[in-house]
C-alpha positions, 0 to 999 in steps of 0.5 A, spaced: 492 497 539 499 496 540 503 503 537 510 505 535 514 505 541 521 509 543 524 500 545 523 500 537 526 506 535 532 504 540 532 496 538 532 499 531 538 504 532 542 498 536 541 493 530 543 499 525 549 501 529 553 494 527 553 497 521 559 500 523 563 494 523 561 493 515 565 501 513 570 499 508 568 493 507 561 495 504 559 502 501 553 504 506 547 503 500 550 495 502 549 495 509 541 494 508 543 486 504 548 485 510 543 488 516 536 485 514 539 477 513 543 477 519 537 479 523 532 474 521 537 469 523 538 472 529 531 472 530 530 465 529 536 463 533 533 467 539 526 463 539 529 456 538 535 457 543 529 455 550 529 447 546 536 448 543 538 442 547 532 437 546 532 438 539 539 436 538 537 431 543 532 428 538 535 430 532 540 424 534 535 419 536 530 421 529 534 423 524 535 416 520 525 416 520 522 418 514 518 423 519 523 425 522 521 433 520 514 432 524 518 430 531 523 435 530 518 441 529 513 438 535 520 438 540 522 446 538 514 448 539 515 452 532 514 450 525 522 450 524 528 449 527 536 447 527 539 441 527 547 445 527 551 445 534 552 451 534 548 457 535 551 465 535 553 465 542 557 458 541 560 460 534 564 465 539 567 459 541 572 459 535 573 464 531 578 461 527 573 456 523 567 462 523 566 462 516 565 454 516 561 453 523 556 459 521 556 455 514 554 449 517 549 452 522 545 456 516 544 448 514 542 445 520 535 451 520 529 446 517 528 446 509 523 452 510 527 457 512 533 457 508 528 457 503 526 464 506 534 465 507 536 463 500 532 469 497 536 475 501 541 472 496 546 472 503 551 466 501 556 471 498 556 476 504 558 470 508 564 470 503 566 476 503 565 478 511 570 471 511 575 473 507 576 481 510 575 478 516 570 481 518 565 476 519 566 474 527 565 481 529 559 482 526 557 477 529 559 477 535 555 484 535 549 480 535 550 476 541 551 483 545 545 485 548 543 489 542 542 483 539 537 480 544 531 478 539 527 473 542 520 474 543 521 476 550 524 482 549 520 484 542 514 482 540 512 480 533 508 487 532 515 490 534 520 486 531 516 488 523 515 495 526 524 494 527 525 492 520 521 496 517 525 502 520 531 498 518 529 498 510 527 506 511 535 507 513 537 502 508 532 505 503 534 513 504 541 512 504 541 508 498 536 514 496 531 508 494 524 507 495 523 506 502 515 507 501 514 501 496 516 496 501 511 499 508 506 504 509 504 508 516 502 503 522 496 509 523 494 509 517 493 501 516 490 502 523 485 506 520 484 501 514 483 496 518 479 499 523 474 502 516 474 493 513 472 491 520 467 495 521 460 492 524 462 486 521 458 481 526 460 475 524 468 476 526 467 482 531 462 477 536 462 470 532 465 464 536 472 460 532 470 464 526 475 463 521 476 468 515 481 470 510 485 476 508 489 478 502 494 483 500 497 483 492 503 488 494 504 485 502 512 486 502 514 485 509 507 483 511 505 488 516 498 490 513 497 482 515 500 483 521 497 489 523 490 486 521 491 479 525 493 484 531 487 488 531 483 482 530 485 478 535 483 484 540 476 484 539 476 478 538 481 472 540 476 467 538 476 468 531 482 466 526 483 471 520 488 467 514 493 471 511 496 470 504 499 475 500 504 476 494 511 480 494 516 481 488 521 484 492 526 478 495 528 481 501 521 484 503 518 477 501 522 474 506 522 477 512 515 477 511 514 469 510 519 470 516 515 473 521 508 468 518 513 462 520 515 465 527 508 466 528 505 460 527 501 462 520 501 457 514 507 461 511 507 457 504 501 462 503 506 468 502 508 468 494 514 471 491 513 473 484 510 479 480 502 479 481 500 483 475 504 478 470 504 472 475 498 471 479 500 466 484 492 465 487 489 465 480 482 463 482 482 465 489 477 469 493 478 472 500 474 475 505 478 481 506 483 485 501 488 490 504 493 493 501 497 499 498 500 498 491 505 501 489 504 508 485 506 512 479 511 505 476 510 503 469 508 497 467 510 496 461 515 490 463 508 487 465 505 489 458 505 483 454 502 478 460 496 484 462 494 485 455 494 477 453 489 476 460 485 482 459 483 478 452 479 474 457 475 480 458 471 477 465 473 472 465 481 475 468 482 480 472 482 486 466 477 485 463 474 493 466 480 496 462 488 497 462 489 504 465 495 508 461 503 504 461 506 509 466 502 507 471 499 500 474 496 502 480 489 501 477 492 494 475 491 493 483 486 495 484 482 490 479 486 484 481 483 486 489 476 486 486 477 479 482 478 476 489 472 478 492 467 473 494 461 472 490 456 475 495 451 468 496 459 466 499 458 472 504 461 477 498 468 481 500 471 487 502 477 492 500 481 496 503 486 499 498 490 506 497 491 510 492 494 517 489 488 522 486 490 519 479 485 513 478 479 518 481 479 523 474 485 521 470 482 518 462 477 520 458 470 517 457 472 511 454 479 510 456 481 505 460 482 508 467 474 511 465 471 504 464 475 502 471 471 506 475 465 506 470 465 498 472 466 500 479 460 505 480 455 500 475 456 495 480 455 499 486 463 496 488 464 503 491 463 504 499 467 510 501 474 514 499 478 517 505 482 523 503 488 522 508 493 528 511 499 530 506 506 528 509 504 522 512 507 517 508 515 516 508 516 517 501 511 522 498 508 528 501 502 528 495 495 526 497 492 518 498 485 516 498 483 510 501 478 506 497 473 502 500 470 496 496 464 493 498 460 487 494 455 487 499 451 494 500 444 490 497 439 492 502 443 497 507 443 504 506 449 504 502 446 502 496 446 506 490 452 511 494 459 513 495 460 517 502 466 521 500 470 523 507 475 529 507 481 527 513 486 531 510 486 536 516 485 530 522 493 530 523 498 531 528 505 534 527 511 530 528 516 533 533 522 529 527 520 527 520 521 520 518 523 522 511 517 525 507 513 523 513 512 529 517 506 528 521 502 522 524 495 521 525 493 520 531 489 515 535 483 520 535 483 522 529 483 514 527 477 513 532 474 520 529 474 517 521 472 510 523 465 514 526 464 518 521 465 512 516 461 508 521 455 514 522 454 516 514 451 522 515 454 528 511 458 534 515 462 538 513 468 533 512 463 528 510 458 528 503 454 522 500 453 521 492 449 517 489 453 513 484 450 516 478 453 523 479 460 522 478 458 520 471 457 524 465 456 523 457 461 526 453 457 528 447 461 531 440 457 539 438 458 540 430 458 546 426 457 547 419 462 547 415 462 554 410 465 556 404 468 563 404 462 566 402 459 564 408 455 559 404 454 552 407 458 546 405 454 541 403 456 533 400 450 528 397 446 533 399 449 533 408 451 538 412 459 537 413 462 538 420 468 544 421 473 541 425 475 547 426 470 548 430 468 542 433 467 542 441 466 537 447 461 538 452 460 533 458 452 532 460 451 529 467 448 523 467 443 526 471 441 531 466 437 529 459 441 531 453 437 534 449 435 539 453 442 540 456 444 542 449 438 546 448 439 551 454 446 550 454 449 550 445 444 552 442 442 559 444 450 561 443 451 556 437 444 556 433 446 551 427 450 546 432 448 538 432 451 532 436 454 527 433 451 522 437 456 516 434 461 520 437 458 520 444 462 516 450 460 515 458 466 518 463 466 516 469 470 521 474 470 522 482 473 530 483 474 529 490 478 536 491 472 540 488 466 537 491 470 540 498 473 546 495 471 553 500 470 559 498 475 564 500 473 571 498 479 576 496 481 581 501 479 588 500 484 591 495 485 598 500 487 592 506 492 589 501 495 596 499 495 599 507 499 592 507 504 593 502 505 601 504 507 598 511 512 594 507 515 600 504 516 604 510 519 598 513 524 596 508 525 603 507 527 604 514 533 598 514 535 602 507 537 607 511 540 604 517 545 598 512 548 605 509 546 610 514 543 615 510 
């Protein structure tokens, strides 16, 4: 599979170093807005420029036909193209008129592609460029070498790896959230290579087609990568991408790369996928994506809410996690897109912080999640991934892996838990927070240890059961002053001074557990059994703690003395006593 490359990075700097023609103009958290539009033009210039001529050609003997947006589309080879005369290198021609011919060659490009130009909101940058007379040297910068962008010179794969570089020096120099935007290509790899797994009928089958859905897709490279993978194991086979993205930018160099590649770019949606599901009622064969974490969703609060209502029959109806945080949000609308099982059922792939593993009480809203989640066997597998490996956070991420078609296969009834955070290579230069990378064979060696489910000292299995408990409520009499009991109509009444909790595994019968555990310390408690909720929580660090046993405290004090001595002897040669 194709990796990241020392061309891209070069390519990348190349495209970035026009921003040199933009200081004083813009401020360098501006650059970005200039940058990425003008490079997703130049991208479309370079692939029509081959059948330039013959459209041009063609647009003079059609452009009075009804189905004149059909021939031209067959005359360019692609789903778009541009009517305009002009292309970057014959705006060079006339410098005077640039700010009108570019205008006029932004309006030649097909109905669908300035549809994904008007959301970089660029027509004032036009303006702007225009007026402090700039705009023909930006882009005259384009036509230089460093502006060749056909796919010749940078294949589809490359060219998301460049904007997604792109977007990560915008991002840092505006101190944004580049990570928001794009994960890691090796980590994608490995979640691809976890979702494909022993999947027969796309890995051998013949002119299979099947669908992919990412609910936070921003520039598409999950799909992407996805396609790629796919595609090398089995050309024959089709996987459809559909996806939503909120941010405009991200969106359209995603419907971009989707309109360049051929794919059906009208199933990338703009638009907020928690408060405005654009594919309500869908289902997909495959769900990938990395939502983002640790964002509130209270501006999404009264639409989550009002559907939640509908219980089941919307995507909440498991729970609402806590307003500060709507990862957990994610992750239900990528189980609500599943298929119903006798329709060939569906998998996931989603990452997320350790959050939604423990955060919540029983009977709160991210418990009931993954209480949901358990009962209903969804939970194949949790990857722990290495620290430092994403570019906007060094905390700690899982891969969840979903499955609703583990009926009659050994991962019935079970959770393999998985622990990679030490399957990692040092970067020799770090990418913001991202400091290492996962290596090729450590993406073979997770996928195998996935794949083989069998417990090691990285790898344990759970039955679904065990990561549940029942949280009871131990009462203690209340008592006068005298020590006397407190007693109303005759009962009993509870100190709520002295009212404590206990969390029972399921496994355990809670009568006896109470009778070992309550009873011998506290002879006159009692459960409120009213008051009894089952929890549901995932403690993977725990399940993988070592032991470590304390060095002898001699060692520490030789250790210390060593010390001393050492700082004593620089003491006295800095004063020279």
């Amino acid at each position: 599979m194709a990796t990241r490359s020392a061309k891209i990075d070069q390519k990348a700097d190349l495209i970035w170093a026009i921003a040199d023609k933009l200081t004083g103009v813009y401020k360098p958290h501006e650059y970005g807005d200039v940058i990425l539009p003008l490079t997703v033009i130049r991208r479309f210039d370079c692939i029509l420029h081959d059948k330039k001529d013959e459209v041009l050609k063609k647009y003079e003997e059609v452009k009075n036909l009804p189905m004149k947006d059909v021939l031209l589309r067959k005359t360019s080879g692609y789903d778009f193209y541009n009517t305009s005369k002009y292309t970057f290198e014959r705006l060079m021609d006339d410098p005077d008129n640039i700010e009108d011919n570019f205008r006029d060659y932004l309006n030649g490009f097909s109905e669908n592609v300035r549809d994904i130009l008007e959301k970089f909101k660029f027509d004032g940058h036009i303006t702007t460029m225009a007026n402090k007379g700039i705009l023909y040297i930006v882009l005259k910068e384009y036509t230089t070498d460093r502006g060749n962008l056909h796919p010749n010179e940078i294949s589809n794969l490359e060219m998301g790896y460049i904007f997604e570089e792109i977007i990560r020096r915008f991002s840092e120099s505006h101190n944004e959230d580049a990570g928001q935007h794009y994960t890691p290509r090796e980590v994608i790899q490995l979640m691809v290579n976890i979702l494909f797994y022993d999947d027969n009928d796309i890995l051998s089958g013949n002119n299979v087609a099947k669908t992919i859905y990412d609910p936070a897709c921003g520039t598409g490279g999950m799909l992407s990568v996805a396609e790629e993978y796919l595609h090398s194991l089995n050309a024959s086979t089709e996987l459809v991408s559909f996806g939503q993205e909120i941010n405009d930018q991200t969106f359209a160099i995603c419907k971009a790369d989707m309109l360049i590649k051929g794919n059906n770019a009208d199933y990338i949606k703009d638009g907020n996928t928690l408060s405005d599901d654009q594919f309500a009622g869908s289902t997909f064969d495959y769900i990938l994506s990395n939502p983002p974490f640790g964002r509130e969703w209270k501006n999404e609060k009264a639409k989550v809410e009002e559907e939640a209502k509908l219980g089941f029959g919307g995507r909440f109806g498991a729970g609402l996690p806590a307003a500060s945080d709507g990862q957990m949000l994610f992750l239900m609308t990528a189980i609500s897109k599943m298929k119903d099982i006798d329709k060939g059922g569906s998998r996931i792939a989603i990452i997320h912080n350790g959050s939604p593993l423990f955060t919540g009480d029983a009977g709160s809203g991210p418990s009931e999640i993954r209480r949901y989640i358990l009962e209903n066997d969804l939970l194949e597998a949790i990857v722990a991934l290495p620290n430092d490996i994403f570019y906007n956070t060094g905390i700690a991420t899982y891969i969840w892996v979903l499955s609703n078609k583990k009926a009659g296969t050994v991962r019935e009834g079970k959770v393999q838990l998985i622990n990679a955070n030490e399957m990692f290579v040092k970067r020799r230069k770090a990418l913001g927070n991202k400091r290492n990378d996962i290596s090729e064979e450590d993406i073979a060696e997770i996928t195998k240890i996935y794949g083989d489910f069998k417990e090691s000292e990285i790898s344990q299995i759970y039955n679904n059961e065990d990561f549940g408990y029942t949280k009871i409520t131990i009462e203690r009499p209340l008592r006068d002053e005298e020590g006397n009991l407190v007693l109303k109509k005759g009962k009993k009444q509870p100190d709520t001074s002295l009212r404590d909790t206990e969390n029972v595994p399921l496994k355990e019968d809670i009568k006896e557990y109470f009778e070992r555990e309550v009873l011998p310390f506290a002879p006159d408690a009692w459960i409120d059994e009213k008051k009894s909720k089952v929890g549901y929580e995932i403690p993977f660090t725990r399940y993988f703690y070592k032991y470590e046993t304390p060095r002898p405290s001699a060692e520490i004090m030789a250790e210390i003395m060593d010390l001393e001595t050492e700082l004593s002897g620089s003491l006295e040669e800095v004063f020279d006593l």
